[in-house]
MOPAC internal coordinates of N, CA, C and O (Angstrom, degrees):
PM7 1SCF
backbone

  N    0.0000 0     0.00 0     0.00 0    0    0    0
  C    1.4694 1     0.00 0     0.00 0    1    0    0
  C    1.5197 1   109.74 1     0.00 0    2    1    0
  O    1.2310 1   121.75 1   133.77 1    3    2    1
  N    1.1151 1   114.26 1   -46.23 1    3    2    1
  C    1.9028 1   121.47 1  -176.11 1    5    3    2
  C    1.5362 1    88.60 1   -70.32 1    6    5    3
  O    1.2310 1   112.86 1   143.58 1    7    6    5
  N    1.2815 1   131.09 1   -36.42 1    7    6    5
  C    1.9041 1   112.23 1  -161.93 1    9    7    6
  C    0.9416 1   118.92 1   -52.40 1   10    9    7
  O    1.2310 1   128.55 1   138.00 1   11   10    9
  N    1.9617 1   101.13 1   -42.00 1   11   10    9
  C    1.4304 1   108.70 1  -179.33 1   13   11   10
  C    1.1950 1   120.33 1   -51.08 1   14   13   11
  O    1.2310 1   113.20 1   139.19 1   15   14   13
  N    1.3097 1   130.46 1   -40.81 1   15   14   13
  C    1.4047 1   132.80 1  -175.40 1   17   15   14
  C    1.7533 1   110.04 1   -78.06 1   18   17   15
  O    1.2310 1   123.86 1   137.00 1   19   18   17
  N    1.2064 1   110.20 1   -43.00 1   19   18   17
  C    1.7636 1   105.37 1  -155.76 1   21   19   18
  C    1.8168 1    95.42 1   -71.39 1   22   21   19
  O    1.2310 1   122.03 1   160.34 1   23   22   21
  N    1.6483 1   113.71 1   -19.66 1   23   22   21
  C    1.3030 1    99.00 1  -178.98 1   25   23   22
  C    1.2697 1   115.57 1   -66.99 1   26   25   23
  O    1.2310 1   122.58 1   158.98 1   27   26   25
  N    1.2055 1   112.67 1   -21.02 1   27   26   25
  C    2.1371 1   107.24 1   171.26 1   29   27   26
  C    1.4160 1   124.02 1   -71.14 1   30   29   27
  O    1.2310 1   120.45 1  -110.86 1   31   30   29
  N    1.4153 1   116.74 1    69.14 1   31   30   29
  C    1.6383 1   116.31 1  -148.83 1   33   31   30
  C    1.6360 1    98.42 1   -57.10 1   34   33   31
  O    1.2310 1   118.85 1   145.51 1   35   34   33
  N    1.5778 1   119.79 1   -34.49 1   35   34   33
  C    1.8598 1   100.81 1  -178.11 1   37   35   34
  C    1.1802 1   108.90 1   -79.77 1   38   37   35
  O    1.2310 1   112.22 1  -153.74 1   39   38   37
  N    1.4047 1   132.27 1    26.26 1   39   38   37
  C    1.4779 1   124.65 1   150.97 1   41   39   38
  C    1.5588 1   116.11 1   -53.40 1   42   41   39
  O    1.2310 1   130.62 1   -52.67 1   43   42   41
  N    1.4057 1    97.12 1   127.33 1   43   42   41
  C    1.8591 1   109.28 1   162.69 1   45   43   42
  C    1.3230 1    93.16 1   -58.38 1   46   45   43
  O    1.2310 1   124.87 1    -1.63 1   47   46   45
  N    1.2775 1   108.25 1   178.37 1   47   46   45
  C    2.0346 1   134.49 1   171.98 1   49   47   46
  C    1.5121 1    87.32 1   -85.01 1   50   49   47
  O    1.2310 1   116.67 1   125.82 1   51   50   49
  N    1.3150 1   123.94 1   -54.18 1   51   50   49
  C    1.6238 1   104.90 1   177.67 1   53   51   50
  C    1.5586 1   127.26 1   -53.26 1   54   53   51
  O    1.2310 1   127.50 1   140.84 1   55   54   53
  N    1.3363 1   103.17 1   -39.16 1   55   54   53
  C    1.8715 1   104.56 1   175.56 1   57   55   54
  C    1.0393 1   106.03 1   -76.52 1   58   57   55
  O    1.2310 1   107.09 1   147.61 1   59   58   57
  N    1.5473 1   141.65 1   -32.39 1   59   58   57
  C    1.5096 1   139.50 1   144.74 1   61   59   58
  C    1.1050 1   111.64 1    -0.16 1   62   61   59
  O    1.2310 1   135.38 1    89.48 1   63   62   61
  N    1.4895 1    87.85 1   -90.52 1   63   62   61
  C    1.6787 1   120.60 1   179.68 1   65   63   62
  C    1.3920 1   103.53 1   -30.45 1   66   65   63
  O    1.2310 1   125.45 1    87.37 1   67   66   65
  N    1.4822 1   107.13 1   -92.63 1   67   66   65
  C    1.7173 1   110.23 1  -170.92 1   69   67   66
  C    1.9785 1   105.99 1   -29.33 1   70   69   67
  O    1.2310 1   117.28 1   106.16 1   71   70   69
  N    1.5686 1   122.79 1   -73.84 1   71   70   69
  C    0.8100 1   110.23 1   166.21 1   73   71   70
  C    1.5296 1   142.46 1    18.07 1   74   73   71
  O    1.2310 1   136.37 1    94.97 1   75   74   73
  N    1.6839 1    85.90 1   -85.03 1   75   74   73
  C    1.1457 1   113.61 1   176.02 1   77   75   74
  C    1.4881 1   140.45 1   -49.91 1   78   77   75
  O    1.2310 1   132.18 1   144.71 1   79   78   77
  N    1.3248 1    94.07 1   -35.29 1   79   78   77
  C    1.7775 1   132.94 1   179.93 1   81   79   78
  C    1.6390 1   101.73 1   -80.54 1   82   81   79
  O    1.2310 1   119.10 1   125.73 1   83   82   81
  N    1.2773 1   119.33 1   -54.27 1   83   82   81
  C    1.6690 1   137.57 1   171.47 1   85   83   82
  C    1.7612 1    87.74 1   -35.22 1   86   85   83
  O    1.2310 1   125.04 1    97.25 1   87   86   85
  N    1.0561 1   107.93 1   -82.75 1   87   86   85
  C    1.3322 1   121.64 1  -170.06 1   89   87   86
  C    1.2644 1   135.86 1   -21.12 1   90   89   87
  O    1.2310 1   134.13 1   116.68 1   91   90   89
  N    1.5937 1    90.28 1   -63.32 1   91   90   89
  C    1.4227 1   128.50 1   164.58 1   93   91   90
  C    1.9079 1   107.99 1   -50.26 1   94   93   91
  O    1.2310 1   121.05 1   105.97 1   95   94   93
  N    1.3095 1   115.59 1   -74.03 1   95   94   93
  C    1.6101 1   121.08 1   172.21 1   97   95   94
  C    1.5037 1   110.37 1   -41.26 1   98   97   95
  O    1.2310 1   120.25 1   143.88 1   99   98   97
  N    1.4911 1   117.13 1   -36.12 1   99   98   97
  C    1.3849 1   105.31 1  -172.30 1  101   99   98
  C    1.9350 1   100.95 1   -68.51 1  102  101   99
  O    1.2310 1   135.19 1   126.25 1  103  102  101
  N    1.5073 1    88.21 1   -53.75 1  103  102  101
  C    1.7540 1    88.25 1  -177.88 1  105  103  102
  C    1.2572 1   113.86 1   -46.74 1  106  105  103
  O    1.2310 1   117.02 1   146.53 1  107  106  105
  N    1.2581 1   123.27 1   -33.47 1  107  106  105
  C    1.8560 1   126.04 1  -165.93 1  109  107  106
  C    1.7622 1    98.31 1   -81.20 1  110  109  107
  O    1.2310 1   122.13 1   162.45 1  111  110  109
  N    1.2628 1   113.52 1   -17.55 1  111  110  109
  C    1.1643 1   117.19 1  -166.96 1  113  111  110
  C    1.6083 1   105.67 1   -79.35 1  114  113  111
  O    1.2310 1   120.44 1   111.63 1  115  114  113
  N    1.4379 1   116.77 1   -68.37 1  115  114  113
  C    1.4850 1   138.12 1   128.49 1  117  115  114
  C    1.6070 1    99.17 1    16.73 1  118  117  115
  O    1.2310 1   133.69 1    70.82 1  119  118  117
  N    1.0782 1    91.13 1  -109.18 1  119  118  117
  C    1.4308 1   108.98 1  -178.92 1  121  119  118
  C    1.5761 1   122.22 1   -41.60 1  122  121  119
  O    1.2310 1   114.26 1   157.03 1  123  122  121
  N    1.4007 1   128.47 1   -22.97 1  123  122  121
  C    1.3724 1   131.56 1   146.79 1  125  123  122
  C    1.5666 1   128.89 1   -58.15 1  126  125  123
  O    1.2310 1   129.98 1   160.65 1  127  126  125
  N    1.6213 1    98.36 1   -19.35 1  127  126  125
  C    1.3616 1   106.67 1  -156.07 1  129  127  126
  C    1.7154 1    92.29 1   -93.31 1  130  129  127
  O    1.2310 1   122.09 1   133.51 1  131  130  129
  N    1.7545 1   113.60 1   -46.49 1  131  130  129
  C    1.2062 1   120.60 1   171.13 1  133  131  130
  C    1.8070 1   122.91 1   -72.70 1  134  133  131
  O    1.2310 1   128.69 1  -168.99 1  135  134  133
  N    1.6623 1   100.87 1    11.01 1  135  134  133
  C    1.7313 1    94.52 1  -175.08 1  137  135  134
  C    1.2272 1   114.66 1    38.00 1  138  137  135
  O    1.2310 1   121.47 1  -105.69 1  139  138  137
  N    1.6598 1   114.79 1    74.31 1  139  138  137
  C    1.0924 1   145.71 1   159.49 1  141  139  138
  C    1.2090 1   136.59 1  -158.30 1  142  141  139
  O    1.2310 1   121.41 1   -46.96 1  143  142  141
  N    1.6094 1   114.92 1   133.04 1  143  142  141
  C    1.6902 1   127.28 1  -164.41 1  145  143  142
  C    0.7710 1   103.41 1   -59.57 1  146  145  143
  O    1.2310 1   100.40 1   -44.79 1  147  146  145
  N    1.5461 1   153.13 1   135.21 1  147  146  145
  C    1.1410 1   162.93 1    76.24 1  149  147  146
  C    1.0981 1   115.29 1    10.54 1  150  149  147
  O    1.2310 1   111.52 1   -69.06 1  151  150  149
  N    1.3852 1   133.58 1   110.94 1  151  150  149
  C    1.2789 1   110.51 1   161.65 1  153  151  150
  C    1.6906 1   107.41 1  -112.26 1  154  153  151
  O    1.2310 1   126.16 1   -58.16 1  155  154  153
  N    1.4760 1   105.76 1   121.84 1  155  154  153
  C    1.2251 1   118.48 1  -170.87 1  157  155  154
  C    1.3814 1   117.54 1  -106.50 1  158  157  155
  O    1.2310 1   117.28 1   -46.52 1  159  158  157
  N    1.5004 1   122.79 1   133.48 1  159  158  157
  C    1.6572 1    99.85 1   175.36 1  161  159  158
  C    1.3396 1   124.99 1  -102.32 1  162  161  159
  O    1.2310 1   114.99 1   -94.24 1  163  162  161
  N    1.0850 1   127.11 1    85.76 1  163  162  161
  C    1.6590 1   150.84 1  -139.85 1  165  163  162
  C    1.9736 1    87.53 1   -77.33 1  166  165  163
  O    1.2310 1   124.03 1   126.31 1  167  166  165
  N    1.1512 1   109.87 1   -53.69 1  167  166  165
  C    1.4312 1   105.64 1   179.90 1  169  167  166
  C    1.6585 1   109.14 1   -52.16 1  170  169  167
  O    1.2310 1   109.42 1   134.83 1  171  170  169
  N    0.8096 1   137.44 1   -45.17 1  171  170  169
  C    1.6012 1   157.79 1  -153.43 1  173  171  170
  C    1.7898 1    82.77 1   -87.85 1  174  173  171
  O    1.2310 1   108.96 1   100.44 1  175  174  173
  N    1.1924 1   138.28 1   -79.56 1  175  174  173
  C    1.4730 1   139.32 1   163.76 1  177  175  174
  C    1.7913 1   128.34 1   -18.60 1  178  177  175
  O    1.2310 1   138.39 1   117.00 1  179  178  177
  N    1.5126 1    81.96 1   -63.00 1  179  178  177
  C    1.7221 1    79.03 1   168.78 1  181  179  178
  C    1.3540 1   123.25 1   -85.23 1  182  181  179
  O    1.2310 1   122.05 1   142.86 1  183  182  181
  N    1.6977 1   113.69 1   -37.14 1  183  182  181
  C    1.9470 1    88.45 1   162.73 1  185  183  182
  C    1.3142 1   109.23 1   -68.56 1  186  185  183
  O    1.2310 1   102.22 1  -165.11 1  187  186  185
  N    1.0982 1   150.13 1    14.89 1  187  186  185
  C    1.7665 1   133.57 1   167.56 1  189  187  186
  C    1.9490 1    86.82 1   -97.68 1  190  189  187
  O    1.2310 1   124.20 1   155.62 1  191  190  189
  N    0.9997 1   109.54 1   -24.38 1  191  190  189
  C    1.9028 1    94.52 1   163.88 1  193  191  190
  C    1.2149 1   122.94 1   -65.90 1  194  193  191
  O    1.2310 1   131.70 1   127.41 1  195  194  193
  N    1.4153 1    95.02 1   -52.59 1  195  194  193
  C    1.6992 1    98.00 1  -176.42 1  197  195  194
  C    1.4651 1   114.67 1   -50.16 1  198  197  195
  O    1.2310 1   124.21 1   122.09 1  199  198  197
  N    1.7641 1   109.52 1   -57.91 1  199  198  197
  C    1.3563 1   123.29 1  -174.48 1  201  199  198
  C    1.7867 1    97.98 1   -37.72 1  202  201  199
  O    1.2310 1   128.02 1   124.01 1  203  202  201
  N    1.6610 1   102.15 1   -55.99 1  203  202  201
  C    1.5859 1    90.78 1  -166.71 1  205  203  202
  C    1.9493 1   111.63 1   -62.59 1  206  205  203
  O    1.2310 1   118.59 1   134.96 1  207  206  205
  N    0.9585 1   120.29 1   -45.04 1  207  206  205
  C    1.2333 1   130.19 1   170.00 1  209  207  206
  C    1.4259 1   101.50 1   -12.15 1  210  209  207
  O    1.2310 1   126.59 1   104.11 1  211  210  209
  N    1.6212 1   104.94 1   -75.89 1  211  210  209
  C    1.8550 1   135.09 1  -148.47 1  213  211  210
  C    1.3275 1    76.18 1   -59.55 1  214  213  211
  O    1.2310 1   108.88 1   109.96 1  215  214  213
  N    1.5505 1   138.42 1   -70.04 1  215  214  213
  C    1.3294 1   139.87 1  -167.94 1  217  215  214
  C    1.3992 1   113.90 1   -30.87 1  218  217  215
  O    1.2310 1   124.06 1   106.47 1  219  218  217
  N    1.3382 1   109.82 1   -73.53 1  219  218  217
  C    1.2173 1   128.97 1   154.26 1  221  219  218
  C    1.5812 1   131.35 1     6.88 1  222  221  219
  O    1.2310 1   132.17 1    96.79 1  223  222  221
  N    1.8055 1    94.10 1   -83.21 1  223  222  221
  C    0.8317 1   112.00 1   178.85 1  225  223  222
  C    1.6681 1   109.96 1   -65.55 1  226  225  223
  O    1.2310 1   118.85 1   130.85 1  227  226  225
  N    1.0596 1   119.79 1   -49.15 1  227  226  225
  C    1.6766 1   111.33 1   179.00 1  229  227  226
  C    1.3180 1   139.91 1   -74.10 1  230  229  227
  O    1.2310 1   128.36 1   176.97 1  231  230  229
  N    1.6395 1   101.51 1    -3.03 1  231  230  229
  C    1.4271 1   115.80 1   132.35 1  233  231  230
  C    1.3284 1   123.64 1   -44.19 1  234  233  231
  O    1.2310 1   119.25 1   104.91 1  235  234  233
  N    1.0425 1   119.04 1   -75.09 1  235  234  233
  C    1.5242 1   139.02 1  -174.35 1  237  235  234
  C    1.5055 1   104.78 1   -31.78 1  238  237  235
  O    1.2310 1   126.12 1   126.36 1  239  238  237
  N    1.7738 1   105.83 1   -53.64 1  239  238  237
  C    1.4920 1   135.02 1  -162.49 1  241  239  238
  C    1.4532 1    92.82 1   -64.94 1  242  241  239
  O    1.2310 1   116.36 1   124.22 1  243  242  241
  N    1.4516 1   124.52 1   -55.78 1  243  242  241
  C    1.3115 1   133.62 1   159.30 1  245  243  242
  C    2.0252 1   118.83 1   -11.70 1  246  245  243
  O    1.2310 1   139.81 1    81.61 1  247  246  245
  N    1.3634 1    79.18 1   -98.39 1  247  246  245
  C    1.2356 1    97.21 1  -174.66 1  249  247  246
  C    1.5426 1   108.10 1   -43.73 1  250  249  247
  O    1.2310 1   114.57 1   113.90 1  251  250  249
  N    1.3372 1   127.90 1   -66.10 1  251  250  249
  C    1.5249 1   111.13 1   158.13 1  253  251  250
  C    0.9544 1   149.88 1     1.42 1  254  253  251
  O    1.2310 1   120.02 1   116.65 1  255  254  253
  N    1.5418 1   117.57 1   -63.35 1  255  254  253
  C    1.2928 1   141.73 1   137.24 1  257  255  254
  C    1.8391 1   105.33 1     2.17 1  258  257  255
  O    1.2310 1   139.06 1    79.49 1  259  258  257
  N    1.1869 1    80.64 1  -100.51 1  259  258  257
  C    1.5361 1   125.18 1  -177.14 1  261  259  258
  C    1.8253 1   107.29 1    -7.62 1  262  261  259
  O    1.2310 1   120.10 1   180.00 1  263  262  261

């Protein structure tokens, strides 16, 4: 699921992200369709959001600066 994304090296952390999430819904989707648990690690998902976020954001904080 992540390959798909990391192979687009000029991906932002946000198109990552989205990506990533795309991915994720299709599989959850999948897996609704075949009546089967997923086991997803949603904790592991959203701190790799946050992390990108914090990044994110201190870019932003960055450039501001400036």
């Amino acid at each position: 699921m992540e390959k798909m994304c990391m192979n687009m090296m000029m991906m932002t952390c946000m198109e990552r992200m989205m990506c990533e999430m795309n991915n994720m819904k299709m599989m959850m989707d999948k897996a609704c369709e075949m009546n089967m648990e997923m086991n997803m690690d949603m904790d592991q998902v959203m701190s790799k959001m946050y992390k990108c976020n914090e990044m994110m954001t201190s870019m932003i904080s960055m450039k501001e600066n400036y």
